[in-house]
CHARMM-style PDB file with segment names, atoms N, HN, CA, C and O in Angstrom:
ATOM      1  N   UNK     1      -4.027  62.647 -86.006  1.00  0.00      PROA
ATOM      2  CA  UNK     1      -4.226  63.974 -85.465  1.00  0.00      PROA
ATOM      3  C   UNK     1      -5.361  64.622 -86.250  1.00  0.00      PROA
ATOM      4  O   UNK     1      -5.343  64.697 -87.479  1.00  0.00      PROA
ATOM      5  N   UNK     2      -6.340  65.084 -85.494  1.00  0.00      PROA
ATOM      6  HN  UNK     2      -6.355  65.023 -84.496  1.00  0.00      PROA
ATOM      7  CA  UNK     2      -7.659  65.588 -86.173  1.00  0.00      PROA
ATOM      8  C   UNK     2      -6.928  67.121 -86.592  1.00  0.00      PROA
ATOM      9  O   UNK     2      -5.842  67.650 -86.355  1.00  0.00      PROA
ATOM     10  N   UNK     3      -8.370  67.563 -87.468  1.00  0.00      PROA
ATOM     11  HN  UNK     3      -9.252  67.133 -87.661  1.00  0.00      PROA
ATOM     12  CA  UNK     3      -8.544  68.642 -87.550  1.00  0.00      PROA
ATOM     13  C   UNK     3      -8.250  69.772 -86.047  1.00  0.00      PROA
ATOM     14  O   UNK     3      -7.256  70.488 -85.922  1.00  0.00      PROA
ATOM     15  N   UNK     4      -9.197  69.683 -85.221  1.00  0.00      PROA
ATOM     16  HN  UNK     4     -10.004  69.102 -85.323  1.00  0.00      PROA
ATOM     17  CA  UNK     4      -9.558  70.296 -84.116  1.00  0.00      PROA
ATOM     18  C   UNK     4      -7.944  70.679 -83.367  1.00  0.00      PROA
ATOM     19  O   UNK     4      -7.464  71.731 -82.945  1.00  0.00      PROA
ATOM     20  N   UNK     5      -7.429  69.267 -83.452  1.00  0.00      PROA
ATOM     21  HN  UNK     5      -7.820  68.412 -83.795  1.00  0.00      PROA
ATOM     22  CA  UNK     5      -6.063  69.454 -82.464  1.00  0.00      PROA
ATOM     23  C   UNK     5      -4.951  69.904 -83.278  1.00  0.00      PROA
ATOM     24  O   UNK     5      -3.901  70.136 -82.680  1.00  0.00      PROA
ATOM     25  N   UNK     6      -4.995  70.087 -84.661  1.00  0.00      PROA
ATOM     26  HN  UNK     6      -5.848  69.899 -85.147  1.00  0.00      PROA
ATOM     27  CA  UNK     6      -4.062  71.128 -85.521  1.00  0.00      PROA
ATOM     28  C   UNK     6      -4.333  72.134 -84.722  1.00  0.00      PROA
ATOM     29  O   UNK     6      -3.530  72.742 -84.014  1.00  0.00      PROA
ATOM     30  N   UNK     7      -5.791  72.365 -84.865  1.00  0.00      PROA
ATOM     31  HN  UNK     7      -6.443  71.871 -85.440  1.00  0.00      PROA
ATOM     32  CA  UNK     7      -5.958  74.624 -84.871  1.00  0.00      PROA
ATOM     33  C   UNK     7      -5.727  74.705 -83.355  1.00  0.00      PROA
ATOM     34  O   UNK     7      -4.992  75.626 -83.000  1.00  0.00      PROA
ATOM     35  N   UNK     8      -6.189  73.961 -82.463  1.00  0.00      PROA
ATOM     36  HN  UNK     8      -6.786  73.212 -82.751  1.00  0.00      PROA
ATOM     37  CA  UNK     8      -5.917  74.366 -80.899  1.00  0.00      PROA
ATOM     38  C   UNK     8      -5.044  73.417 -80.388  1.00  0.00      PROA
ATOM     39  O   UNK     8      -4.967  73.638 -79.179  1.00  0.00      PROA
ATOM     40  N   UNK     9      -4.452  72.616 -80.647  1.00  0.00      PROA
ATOM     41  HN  UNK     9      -4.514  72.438 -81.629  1.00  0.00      PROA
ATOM     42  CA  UNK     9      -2.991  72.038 -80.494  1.00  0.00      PROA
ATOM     43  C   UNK     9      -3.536  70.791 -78.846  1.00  0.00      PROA
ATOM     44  O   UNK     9      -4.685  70.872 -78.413  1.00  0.00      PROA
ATOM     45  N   UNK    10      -2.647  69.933 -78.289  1.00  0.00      PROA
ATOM     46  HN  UNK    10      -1.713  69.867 -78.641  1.00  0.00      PROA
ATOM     47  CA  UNK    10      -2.893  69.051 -77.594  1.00  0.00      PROA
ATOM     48  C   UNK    10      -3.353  69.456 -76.228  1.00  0.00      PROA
ATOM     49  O   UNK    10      -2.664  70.252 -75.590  1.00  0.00      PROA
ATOM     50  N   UNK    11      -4.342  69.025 -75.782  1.00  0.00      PROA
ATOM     51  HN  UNK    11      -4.902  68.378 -76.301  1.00  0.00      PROA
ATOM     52  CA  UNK    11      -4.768  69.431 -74.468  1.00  0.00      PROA
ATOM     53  C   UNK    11      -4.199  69.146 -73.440  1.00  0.00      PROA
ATOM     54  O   UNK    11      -4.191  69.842 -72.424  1.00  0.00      PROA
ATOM     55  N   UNK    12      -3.493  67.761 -73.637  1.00  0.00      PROA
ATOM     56  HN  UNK    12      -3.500  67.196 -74.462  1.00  0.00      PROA
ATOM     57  CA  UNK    12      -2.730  67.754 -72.421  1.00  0.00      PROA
ATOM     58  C   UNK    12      -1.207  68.648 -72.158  1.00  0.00      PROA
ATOM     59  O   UNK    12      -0.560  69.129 -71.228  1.00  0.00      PROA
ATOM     60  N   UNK    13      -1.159  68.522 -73.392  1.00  0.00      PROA
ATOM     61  HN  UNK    13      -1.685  68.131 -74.147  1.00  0.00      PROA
ATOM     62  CA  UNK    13       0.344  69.449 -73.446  1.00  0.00      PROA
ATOM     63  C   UNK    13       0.433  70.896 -73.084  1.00  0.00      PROA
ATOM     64  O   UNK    13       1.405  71.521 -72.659  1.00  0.00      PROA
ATOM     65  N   UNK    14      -0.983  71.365 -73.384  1.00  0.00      PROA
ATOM     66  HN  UNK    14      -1.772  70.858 -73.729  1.00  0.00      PROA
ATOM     67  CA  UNK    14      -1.465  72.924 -72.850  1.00  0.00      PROA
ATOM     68  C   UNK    14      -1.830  72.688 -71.500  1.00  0.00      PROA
ATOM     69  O   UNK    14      -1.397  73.682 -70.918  1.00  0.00      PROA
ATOM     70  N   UNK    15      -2.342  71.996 -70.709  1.00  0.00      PROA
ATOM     71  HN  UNK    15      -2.694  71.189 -71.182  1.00  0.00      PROA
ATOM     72  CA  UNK    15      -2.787  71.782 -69.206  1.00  0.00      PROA
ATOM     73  C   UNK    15      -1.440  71.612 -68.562  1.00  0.00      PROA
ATOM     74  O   UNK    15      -1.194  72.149 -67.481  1.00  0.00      PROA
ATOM     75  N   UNK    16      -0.484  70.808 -69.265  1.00  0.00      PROA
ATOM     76  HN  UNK    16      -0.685  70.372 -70.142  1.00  0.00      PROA
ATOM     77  CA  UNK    16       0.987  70.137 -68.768  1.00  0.00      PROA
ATOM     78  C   UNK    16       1.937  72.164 -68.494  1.00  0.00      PROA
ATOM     79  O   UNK    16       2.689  72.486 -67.574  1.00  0.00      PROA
ATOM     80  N   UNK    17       1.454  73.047 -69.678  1.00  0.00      PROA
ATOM     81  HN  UNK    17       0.843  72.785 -70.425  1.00  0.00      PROA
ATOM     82  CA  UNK    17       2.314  74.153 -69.296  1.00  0.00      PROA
ATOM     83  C   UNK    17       1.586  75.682 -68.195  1.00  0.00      PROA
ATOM     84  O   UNK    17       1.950  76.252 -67.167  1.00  0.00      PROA
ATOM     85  N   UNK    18       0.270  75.836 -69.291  1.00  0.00      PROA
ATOM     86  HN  UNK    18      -0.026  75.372 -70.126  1.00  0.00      PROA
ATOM     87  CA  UNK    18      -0.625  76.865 -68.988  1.00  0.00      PROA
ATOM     88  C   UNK    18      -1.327  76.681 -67.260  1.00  0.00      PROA
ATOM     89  O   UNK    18      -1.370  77.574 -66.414  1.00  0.00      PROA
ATOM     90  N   UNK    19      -1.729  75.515 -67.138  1.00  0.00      PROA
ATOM     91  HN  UNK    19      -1.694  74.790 -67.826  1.00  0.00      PROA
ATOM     92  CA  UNK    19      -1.830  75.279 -65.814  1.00  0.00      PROA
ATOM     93  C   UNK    19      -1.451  74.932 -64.951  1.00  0.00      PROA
ATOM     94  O   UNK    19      -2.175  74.668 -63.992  1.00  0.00      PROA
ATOM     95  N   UNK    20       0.392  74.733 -64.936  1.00  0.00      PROA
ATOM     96  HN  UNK    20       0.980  74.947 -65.715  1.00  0.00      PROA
ATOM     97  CA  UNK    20       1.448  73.938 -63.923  1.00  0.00      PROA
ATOM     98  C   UNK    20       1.000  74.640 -62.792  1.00  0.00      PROA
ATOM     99  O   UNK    20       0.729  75.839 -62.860  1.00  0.00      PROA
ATOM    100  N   UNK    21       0.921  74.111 -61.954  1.00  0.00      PROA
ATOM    101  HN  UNK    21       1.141  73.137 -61.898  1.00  0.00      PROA
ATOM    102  CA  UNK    21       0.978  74.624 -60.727  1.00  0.00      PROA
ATOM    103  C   UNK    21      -0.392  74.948 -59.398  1.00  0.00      PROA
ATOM    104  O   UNK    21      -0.550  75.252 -58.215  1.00  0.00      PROA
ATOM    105  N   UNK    22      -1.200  74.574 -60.790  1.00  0.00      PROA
ATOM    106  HN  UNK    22      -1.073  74.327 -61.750  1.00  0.00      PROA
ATOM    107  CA  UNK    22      -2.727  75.589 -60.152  1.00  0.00      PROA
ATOM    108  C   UNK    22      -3.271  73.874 -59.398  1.00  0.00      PROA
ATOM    109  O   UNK    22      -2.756  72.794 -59.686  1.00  0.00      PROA
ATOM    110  N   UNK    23      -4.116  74.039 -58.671  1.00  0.00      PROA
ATOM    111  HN  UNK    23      -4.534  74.916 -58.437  1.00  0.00      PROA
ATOM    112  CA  UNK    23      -4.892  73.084 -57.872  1.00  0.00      PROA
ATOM    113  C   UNK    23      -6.095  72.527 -58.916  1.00  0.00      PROA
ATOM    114  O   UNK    23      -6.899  73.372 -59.309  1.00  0.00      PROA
ATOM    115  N   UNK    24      -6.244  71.175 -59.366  1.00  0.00      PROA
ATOM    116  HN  UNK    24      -5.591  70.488 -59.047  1.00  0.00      PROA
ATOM    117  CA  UNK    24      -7.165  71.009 -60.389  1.00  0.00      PROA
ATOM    118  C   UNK    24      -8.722  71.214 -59.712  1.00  0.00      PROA
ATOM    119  O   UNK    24      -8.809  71.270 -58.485  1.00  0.00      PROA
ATOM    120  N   UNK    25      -9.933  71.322 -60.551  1.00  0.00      PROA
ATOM    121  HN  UNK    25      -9.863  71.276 -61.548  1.00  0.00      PROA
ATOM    122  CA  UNK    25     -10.717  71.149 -59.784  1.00  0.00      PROA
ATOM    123  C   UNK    25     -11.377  70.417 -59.141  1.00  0.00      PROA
ATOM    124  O   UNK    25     -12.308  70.626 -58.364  1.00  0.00      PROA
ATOM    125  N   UNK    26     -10.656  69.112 -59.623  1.00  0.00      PROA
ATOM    126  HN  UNK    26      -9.899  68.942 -60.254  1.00  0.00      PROA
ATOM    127  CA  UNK    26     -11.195  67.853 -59.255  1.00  0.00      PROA
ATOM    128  C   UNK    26     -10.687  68.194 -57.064  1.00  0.00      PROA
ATOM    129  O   UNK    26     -11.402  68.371 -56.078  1.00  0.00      PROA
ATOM    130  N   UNK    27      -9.623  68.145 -57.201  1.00  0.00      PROA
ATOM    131  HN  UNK    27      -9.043  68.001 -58.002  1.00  0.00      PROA
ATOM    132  CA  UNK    27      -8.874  68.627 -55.846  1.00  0.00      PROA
ATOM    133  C   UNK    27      -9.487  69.495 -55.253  1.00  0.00      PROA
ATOM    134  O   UNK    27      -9.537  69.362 -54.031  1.00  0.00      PROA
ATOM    135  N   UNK    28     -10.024  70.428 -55.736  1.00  0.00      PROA
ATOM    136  HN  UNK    28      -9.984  70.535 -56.729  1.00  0.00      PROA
ATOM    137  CA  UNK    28     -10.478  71.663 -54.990  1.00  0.00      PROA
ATOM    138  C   UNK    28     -11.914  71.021 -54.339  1.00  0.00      PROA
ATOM    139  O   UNK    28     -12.155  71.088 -53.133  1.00  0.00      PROA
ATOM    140  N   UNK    29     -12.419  70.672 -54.884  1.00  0.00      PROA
ATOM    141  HN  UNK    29     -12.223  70.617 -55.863  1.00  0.00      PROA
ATOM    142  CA  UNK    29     -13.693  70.143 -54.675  1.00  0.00      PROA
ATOM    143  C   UNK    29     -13.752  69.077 -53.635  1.00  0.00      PROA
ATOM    144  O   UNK    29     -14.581  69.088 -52.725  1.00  0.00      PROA
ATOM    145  N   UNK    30     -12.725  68.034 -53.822  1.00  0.00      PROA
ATOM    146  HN  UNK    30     -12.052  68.025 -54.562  1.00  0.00      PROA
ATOM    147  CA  UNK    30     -12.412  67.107 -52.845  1.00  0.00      PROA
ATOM    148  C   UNK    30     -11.943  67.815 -51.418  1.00  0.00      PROA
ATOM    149  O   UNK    30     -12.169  67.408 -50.279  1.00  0.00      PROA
ATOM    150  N   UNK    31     -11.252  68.947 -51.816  1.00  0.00      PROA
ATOM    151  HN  UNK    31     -11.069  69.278 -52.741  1.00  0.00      PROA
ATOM    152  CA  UNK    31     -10.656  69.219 -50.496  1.00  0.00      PROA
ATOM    153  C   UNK    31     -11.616  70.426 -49.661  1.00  0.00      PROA
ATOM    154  O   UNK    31     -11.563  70.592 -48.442  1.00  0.00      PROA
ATOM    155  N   UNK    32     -12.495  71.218 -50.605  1.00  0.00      PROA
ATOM    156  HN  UNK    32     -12.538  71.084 -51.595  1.00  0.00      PROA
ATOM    157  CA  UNK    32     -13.436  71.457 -50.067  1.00  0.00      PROA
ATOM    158  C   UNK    32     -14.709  70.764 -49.407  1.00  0.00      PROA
ATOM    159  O   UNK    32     -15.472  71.340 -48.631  1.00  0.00      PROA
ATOM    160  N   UNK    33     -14.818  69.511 -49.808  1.00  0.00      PROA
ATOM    161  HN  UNK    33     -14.198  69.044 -50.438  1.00  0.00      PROA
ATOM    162  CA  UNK    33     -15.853  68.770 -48.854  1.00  0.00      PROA
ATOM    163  C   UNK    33     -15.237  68.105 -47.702  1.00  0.00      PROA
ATOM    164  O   UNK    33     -15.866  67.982 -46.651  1.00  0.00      PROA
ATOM    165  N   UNK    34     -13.718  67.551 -47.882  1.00  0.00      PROA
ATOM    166  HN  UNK    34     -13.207  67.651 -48.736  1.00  0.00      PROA
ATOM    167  CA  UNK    34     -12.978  67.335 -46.659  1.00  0.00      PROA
ATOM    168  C   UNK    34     -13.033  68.831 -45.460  1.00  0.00      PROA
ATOM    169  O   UNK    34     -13.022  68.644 -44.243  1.00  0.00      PROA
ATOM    170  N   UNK    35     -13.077  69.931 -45.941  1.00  0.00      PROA
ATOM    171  HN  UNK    35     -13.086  70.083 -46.929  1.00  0.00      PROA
ATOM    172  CA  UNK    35     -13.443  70.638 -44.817  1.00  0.00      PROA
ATOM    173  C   UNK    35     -14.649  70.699 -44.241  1.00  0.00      PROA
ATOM    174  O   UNK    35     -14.906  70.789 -43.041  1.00  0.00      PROA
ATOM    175  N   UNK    36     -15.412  70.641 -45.203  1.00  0.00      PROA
ATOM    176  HN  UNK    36     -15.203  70.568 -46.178  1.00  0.00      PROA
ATOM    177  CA  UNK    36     -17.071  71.024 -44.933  1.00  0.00      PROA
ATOM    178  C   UNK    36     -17.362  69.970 -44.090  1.00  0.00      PROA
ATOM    179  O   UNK    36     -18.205  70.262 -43.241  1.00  0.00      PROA
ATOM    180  N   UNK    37     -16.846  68.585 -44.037  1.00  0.00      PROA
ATOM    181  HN  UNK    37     -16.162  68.348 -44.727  1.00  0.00      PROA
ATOM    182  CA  UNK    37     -17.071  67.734 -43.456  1.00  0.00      PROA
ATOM    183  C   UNK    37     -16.471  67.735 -41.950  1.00  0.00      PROA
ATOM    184  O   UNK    37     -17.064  67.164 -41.034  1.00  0.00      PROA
ATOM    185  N   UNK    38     -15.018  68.553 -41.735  1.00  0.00      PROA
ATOM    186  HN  UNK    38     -14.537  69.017 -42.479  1.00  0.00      PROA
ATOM    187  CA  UNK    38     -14.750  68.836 -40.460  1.00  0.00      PROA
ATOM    188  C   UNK    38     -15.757  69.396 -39.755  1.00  0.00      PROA
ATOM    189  O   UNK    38     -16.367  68.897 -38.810  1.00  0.00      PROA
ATOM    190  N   UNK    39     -15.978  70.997 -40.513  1.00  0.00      PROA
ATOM    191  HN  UNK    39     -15.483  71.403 -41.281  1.00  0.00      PROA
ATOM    192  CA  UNK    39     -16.584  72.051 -39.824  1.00  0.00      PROA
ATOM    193  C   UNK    39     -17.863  71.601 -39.497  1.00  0.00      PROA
ATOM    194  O   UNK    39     -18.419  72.247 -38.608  1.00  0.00      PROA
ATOM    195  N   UNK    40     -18.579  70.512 -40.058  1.00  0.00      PROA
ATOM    196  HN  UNK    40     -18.128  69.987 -40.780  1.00  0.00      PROA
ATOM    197  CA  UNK    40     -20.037  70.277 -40.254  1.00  0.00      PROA
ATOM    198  C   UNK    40     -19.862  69.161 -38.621  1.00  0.00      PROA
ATOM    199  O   UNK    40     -20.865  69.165 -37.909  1.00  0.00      PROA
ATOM    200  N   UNK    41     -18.699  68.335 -38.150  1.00  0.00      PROA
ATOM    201  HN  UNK    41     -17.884  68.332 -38.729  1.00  0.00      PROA
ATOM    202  CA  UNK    41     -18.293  67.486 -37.537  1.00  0.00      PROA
ATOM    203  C   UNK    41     -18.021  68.041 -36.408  1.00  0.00      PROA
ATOM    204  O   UNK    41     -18.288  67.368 -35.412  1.00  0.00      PROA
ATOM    205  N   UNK    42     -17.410  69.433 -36.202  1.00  0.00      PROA
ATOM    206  HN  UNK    42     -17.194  69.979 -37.012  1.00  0.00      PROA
ATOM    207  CA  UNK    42     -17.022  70.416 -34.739  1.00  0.00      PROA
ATOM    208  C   UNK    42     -18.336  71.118 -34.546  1.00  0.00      PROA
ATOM    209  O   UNK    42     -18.742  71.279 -33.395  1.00  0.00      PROA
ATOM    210  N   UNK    43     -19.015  71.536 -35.537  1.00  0.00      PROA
ATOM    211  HN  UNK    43     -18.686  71.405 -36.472  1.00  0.00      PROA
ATOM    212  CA  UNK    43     -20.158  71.911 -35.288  1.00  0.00      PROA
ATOM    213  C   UNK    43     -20.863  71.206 -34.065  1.00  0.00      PROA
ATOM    214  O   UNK    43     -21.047  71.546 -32.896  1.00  0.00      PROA
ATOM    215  N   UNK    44     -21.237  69.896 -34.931  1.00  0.00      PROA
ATOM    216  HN  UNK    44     -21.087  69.620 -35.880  1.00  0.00      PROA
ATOM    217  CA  UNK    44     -21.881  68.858 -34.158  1.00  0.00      PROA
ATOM    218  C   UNK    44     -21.936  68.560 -32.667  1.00  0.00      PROA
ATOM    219  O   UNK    44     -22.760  68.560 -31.753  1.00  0.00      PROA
ATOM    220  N   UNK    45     -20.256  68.228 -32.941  1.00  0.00      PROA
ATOM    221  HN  UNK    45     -19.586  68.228 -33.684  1.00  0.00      PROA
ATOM    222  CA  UNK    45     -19.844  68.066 -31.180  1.00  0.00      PROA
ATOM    223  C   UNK    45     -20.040  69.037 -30.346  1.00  0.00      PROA
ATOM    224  O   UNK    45     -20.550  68.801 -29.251  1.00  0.00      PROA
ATOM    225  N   UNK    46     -19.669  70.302 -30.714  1.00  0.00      PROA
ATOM    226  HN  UNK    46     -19.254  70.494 -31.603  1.00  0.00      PROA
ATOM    227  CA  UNK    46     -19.920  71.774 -29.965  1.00  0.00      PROA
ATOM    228  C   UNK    46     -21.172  71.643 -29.412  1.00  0.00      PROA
ATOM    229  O   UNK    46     -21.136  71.546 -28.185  1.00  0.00      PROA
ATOM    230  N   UNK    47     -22.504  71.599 -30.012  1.00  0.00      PROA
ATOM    231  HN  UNK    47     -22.534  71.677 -31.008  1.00  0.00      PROA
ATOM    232  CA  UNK    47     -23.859  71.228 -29.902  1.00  0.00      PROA
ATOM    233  C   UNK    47     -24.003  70.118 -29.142  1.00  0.00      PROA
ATOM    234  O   UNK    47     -24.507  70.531 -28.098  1.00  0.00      PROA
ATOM    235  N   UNK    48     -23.861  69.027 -29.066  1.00  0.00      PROA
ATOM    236  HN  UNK    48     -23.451  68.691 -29.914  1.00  0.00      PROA
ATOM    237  CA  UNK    48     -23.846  67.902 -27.972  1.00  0.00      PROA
ATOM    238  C   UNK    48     -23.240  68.272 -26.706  1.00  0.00      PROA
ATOM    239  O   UNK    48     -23.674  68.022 -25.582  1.00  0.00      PROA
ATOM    240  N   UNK    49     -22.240  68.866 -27.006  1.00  0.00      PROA
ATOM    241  HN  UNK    49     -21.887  69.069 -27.919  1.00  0.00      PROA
ATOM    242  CA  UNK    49     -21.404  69.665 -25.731  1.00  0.00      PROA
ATOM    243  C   UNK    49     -22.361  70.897 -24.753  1.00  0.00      PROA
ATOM    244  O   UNK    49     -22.561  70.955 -23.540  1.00  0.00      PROA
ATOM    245  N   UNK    50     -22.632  71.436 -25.435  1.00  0.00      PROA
ATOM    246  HN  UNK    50     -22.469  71.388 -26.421  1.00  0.00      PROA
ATOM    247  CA  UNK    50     -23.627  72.550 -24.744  1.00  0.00      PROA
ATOM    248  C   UNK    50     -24.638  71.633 -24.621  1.00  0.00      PROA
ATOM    249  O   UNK    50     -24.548  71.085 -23.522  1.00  0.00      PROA
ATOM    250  N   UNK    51     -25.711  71.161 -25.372  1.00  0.00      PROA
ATOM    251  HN  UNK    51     -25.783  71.606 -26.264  1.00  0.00      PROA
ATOM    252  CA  UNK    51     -26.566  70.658 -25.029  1.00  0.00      PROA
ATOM    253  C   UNK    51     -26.339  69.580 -23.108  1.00  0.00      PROA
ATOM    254  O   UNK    51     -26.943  69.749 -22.049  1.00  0.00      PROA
ATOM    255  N   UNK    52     -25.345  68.684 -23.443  1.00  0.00      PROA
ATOM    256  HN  UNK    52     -24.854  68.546 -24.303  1.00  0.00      PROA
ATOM    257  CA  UNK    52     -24.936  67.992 -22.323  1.00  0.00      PROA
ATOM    258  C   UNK    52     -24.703  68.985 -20.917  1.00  0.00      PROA
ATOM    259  O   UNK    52     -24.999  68.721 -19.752  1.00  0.00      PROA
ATOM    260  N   UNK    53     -24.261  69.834 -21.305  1.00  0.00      PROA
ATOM    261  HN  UNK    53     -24.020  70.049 -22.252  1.00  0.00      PROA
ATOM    262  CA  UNK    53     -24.038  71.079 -19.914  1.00  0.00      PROA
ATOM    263  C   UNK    53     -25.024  71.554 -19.933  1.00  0.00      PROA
ATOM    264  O   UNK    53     -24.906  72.112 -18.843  1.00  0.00      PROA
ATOM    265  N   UNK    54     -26.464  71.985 -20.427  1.00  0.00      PROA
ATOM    266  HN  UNK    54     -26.561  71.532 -21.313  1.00  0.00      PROA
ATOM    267  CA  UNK    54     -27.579  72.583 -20.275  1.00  0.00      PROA
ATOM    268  C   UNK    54     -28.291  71.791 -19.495  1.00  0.00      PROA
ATOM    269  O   UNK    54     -28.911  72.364 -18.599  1.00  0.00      PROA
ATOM    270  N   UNK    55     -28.422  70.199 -19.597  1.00  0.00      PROA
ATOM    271  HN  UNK    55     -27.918  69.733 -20.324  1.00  0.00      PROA
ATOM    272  CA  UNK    55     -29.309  69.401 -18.948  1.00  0.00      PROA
ATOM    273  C   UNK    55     -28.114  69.553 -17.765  1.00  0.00      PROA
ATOM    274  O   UNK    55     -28.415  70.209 -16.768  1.00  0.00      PROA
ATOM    275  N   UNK    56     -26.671  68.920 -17.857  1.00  0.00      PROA
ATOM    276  HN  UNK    56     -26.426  68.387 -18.667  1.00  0.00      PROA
ATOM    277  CA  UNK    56     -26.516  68.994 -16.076  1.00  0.00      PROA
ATOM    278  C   UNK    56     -26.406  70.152 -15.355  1.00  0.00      PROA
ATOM    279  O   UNK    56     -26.208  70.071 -14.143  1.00  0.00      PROA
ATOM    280  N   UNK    57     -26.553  71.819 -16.200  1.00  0.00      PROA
ATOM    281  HN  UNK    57     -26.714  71.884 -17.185  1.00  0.00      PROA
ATOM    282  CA  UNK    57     -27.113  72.303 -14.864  1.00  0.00      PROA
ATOM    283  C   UNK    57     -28.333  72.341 -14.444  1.00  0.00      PROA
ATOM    284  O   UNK    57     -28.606  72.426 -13.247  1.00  0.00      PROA
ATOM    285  N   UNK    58     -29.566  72.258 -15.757  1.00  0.00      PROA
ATOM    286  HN  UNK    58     -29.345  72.188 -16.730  1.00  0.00      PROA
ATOM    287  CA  UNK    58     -31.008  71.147 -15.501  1.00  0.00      PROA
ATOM    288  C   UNK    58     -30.765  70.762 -14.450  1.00  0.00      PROA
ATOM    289  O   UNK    58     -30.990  71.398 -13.420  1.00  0.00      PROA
ATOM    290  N   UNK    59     -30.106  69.313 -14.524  1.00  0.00      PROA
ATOM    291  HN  UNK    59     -29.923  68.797 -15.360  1.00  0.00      PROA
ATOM    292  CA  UNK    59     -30.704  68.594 -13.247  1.00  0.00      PROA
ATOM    293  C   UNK    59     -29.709  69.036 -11.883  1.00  0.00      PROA
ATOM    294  O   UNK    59     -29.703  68.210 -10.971  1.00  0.00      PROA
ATOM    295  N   UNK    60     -29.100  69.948 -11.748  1.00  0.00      PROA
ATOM    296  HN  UNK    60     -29.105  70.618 -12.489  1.00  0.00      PROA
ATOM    297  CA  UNK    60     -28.199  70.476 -10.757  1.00  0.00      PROA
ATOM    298  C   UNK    60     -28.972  71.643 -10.119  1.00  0.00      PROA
ATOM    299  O   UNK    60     -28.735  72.121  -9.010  1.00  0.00      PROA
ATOM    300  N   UNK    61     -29.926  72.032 -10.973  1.00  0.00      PROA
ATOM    301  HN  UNK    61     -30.119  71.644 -11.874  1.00  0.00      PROA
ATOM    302  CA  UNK    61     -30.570  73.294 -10.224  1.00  0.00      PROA
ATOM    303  C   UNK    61     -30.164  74.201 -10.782  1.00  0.00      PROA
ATOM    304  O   UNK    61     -31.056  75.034 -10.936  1.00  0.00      PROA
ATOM    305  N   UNK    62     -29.079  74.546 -11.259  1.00  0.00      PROA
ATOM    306  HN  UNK    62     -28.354  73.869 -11.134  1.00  0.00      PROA
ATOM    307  CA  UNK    62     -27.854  75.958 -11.932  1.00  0.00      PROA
ATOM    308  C   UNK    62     -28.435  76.454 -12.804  1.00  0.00      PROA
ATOM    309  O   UNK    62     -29.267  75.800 -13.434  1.00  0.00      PROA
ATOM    310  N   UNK    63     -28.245  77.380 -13.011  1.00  0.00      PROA
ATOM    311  HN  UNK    63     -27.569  77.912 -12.500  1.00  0.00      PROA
ATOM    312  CA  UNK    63     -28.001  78.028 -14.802  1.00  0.00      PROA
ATOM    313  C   UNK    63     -26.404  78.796 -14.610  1.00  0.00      PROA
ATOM    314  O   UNK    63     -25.522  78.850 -13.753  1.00  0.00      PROA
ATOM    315  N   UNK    64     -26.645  79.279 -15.854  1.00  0.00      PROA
ATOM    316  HN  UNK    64     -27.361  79.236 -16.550  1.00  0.00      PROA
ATOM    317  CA  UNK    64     -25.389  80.202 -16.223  1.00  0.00      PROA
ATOM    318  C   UNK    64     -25.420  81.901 -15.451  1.00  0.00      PROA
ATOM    319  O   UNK    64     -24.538  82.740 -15.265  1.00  0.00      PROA
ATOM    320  N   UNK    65     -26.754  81.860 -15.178  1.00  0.00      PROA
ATOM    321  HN  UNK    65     -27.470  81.179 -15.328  1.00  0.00      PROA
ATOM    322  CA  UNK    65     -26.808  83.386 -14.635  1.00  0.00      PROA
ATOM    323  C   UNK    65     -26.771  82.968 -12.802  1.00  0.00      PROA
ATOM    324  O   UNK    65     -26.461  83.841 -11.992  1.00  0.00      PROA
ATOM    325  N   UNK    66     -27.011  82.014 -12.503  1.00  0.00      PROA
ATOM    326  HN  UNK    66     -27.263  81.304 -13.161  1.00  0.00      PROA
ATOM    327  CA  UNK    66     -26.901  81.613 -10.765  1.00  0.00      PROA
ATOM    328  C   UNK    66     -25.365  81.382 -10.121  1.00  0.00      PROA
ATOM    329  O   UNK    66     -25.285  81.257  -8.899  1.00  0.00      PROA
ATOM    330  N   UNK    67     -24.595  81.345 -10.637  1.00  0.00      PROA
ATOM    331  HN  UNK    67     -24.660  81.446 -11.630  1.00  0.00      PROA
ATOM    332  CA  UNK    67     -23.360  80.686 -10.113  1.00  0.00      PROA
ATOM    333  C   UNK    67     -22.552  81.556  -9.869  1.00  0.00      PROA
ATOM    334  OT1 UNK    67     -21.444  81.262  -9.421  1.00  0.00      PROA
TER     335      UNK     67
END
């Protein structure tokens, strides 16, 4: 047992009480790019989606203000 971990005592044993419960940041981070990766993914499709209905009322003659 060093010096260091006398005066401020074991880190895991302080993470094991002081932080029970909290979301680490390793997690937060992971689970924030698991969203970013949805939203970035519905985005996408949304955009292919409109885009795809813009050309078939293109080639239909339509718009959104004719119908």
């Amino acid at each position: 047992m060093g010096l260091l971990d006398r005066l401020f005592g074991d880190d895991h044993q302080r993470a094991a009480t002081k932080y029970e419960g909290r979301e680490s940041a390793t997690d937060r981070a992971a689970r924030q790019r698991r969203q970013s990766h949805r939203r970035t993914g519905a985005q996408r499709a949304a955009q292919q989606g409109q885009a795809w209905e813009d050309r078939d009322r293109k080639r239909r003659g339509t718009s959104f203000w004719t119908w």
